[in-house]
C-alpha positions as CSV (number, residue, x, y, z in Angstrom):
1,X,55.2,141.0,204.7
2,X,55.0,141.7,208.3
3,X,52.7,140.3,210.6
4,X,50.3,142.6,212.0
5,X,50.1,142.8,216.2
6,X,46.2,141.9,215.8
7,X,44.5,139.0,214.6
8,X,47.4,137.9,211.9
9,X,46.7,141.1,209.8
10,X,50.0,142.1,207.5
11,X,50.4,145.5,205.8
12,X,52.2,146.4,202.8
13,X,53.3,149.8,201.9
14,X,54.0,151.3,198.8
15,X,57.4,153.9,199.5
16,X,56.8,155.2,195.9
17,X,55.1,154.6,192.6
18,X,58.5,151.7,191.9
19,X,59.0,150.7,195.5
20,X,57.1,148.9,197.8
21,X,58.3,148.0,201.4
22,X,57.0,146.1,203.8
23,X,56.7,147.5,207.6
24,X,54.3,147.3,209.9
25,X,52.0,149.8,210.8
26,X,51.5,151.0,214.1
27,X,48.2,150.5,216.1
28,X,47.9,154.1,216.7
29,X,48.5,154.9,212.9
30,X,45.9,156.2,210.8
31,X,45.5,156.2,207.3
32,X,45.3,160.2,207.1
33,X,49.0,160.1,209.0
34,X,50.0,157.4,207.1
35,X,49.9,158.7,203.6
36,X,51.3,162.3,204.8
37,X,54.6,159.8,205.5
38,X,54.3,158.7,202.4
39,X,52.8,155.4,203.1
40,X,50.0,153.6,201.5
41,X,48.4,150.3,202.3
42,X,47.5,148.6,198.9
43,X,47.0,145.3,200.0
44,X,46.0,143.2,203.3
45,X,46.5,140.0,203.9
46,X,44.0,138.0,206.3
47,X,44.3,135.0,208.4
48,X,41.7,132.3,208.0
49,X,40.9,129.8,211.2
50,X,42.9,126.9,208.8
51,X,46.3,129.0,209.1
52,X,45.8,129.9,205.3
53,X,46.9,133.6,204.4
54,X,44.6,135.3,201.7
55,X,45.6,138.5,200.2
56,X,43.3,141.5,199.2
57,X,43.4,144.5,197.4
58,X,42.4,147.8,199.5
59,X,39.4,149.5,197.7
60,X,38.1,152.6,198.5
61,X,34.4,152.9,198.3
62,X,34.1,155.0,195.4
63,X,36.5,153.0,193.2
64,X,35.2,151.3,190.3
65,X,35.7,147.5,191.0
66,X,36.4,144.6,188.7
67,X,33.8,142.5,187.0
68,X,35.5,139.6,188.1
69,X,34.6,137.2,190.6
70,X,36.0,136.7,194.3
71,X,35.6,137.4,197.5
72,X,35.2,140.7,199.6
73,X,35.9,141.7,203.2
74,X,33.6,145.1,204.2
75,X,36.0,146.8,206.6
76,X,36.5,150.0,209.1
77,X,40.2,151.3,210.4
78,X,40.2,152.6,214.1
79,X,42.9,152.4,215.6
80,X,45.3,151.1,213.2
81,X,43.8,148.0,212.6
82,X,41.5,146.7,210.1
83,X,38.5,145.4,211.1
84,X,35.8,143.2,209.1
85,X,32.5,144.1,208.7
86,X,31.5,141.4,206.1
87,X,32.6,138.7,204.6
88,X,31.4,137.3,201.3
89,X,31.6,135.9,197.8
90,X,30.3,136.9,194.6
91,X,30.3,135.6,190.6
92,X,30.8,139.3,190.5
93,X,32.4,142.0,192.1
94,X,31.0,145.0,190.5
95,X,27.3,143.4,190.3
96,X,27.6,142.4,193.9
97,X,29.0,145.4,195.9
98,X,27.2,148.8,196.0
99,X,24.5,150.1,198.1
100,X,21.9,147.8,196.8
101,X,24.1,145.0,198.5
102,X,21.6,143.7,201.0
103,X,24.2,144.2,204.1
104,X,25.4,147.4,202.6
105,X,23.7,149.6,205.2
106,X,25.0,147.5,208.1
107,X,28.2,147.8,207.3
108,X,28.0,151.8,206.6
109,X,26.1,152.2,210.4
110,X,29.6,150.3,211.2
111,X,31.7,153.0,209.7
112,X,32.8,151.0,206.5
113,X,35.8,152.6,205.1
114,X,37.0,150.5,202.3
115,X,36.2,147.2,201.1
116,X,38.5,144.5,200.2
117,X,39.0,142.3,197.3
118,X,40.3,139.1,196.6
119,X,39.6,137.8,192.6
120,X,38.6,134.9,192.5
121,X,37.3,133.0,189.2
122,X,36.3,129.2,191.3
123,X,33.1,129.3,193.1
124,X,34.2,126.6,195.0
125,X,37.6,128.2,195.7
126,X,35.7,131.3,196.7
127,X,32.8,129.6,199.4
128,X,36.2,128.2,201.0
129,X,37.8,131.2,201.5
130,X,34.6,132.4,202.6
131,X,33.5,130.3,205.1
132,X,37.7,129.8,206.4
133,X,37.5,133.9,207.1
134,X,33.7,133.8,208.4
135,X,35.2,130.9,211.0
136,X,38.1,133.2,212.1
137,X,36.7,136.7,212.3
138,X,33.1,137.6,214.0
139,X,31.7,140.0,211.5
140,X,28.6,142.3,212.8
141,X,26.9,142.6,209.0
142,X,27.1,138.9,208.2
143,X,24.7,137.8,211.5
């Protein structure tokens, strides 16, 4: 994957339903543009403050998301680039995120676009990914 010019994000695109490339995106991309070229970002990979890459899968808000642990980023897109809303762990994914997630409204007067998902079944794992991202990135929901 490529690294992304801001804040050690990487993009991957899928070219087609067997072929995935990797490219970068342009700041000035969106996704609206991007998917009438035939692009689509399905994952995202995020740089903790330890140098650690963590990959997540890109959710729409309306998808139906696994009942499996891990840890989830709240995000926006302007400008081409990701940014995180809120960063946090959960036993479960599908229990945890909705709009009776306590930060849930924070993160929609944000303009939260997607959210993403990392599964992870250690709780310990997960509270270290946590915190590592929540060191690196200064989230307006988690304050």
């Amino acid at each position: 994957m490529l690294d992304h010019p801001i804040k050690g994000l990487r993009l991957l695109a899928a070219v087609n339903e067997n072929v995935t490339e990797e490219r970068e995106i342009a700041p000035h991309v969106r996704p609206s543009t991007d998917a009438q070229q035939g692009l689509h970002c399905v994952t995202a990979t995020w740089r903790g403050l330890s140098g650690l890459l963590y990959q997540f899968d890109v959710y729409d808000l309306n998808t139906p998301l696994p009942e499996t642990g891990g840890n989830y980023i709240f995000t926006t897109f302007r400008h081409g680039v990701w940014h995180p809303l809120y960063i946090g762990e959960t036993g479960s994914l599908r229990q945890r995120i909705g709009s009776g997630h306590e930060r849930w409204e924070c993160a929609r007067r944000h303009r939260m676009k997607h959210v993403h998902i990392r599964p992870n079944s250690n709780p310990s794992s997960r509270r270290t990914t946590e915190s590592d991202l929540l060191r690196q990135y200064d989230t307006p929901c988690n304050g």
